[in-house]
C-alpha positions in Angstrom: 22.1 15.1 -16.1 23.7 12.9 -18.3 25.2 10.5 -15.4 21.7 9.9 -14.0 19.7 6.8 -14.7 16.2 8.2 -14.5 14.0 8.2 -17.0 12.7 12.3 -15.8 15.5 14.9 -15.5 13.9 17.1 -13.0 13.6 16.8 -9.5 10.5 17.9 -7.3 10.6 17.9 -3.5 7.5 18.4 -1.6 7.2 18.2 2.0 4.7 15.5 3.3 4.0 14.5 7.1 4.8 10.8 8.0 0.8 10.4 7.4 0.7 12.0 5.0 3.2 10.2 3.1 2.1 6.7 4.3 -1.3 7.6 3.1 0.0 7.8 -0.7 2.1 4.6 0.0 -0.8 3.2 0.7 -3.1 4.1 -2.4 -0.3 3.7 -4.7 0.1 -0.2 -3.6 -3.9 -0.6 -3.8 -3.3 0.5 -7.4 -0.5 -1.7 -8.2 1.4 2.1 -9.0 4.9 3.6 -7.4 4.0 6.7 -5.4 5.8 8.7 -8.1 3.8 7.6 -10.8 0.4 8.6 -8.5 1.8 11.8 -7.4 2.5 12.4 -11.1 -1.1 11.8 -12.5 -2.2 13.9 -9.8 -0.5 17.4 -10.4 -0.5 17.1 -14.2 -4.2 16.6 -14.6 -6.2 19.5 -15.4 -9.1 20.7 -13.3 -12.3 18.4 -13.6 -10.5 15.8 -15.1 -10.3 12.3 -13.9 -6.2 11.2 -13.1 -5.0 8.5 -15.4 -4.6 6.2 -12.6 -5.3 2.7 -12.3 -8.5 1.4 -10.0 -8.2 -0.1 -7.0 -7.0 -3.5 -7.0 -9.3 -6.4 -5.8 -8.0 -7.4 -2.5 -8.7 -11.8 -2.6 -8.5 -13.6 1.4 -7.3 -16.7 1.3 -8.1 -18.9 4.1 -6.0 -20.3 6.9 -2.1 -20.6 6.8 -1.8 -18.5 3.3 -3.5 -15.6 4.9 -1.3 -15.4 7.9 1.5 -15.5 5.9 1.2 -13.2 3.2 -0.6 -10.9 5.9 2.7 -10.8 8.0 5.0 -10.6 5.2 3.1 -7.5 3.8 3.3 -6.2 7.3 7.4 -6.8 7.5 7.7 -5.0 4.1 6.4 -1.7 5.4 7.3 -2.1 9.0 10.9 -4.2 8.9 11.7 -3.6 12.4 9.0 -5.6 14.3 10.0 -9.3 14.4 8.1 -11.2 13.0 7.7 -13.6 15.9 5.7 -11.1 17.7 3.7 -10.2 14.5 2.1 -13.6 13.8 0.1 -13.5 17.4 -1.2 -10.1 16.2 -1.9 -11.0 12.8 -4.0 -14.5 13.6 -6.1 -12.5 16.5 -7.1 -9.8 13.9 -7.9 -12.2 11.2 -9.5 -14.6 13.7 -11.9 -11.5 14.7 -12.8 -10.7 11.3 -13.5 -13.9 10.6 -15.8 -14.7 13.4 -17.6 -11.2 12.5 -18.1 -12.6 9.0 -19.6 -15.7 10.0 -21.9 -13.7 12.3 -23.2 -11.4 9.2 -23.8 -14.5 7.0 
C-alpha cells in the first residue's frame, strides 16, 4: 500500500451492532484512546493478561454555566443532528436533578 497514509498496512473489518459499537466509543473516550487503538490492545493480548490500556480518566464537574456547556457540546459531538437549542433544556434538568440528589446525600 504504498499510497496509503496509515501507519498499519492491513485492514480488519469486524461487524459490530450500533450498541455495540457505541459502547467501545464510549470506553475509548473515558480512556483518552481512539477505538482502534482499544480494539487493538484487546485482540493482541494473550490470555490472562491485562491490555495495555490506559485507566479510566477522572471525570471533574464544574459548576453552573461551564457544566452546561461543555455537557451540551460533548453531547453535539456524538449526536450532531439534535439542535442544540433543544439540548440545553435537557441538559440543565438532568444536571439540576443530580445536583439536587447530591445535596440530599451530603
Amino acid at each position: 500500500m504504498p499510497d496509503s497514509n496509515r501507519q498499519y498496512p492491513v485492514r480488519v473489518d469486524i461487524r459490530l451492532t450500533e450498541e455495540e459499537r457505541d459502547s467501545l466509543n464510549l470506553e475509548a473516550i473515558q480512556r483518552g484512546i481512539t477505538r482502534q487503538e482499544l480494539l487493538r490492545a484487546r485482540i493482541l493480548t494473550s490470555e490472562g493478561e491485562k491490555a495495555p490500556i490506559p485507566p479510566y480518566k477522572p471525570v471533574h464537574l464544574s459548576r453552573g454555566r461551564d457544566a452546561i456547556d461543555k455537557a451540551v457540546d460533548a453531547i453535539t459531538r456524538r449526536y450532531h443532528f439534535i439542535p442544540r437549542h433543544q439540548l440545553e433544556p435537557i441538559v440543565c434538568t438532568v444536571i439540576c436533578a443530580l445536583s439536587a440528589i447530591n445535596k440530599k446525600a451530603s
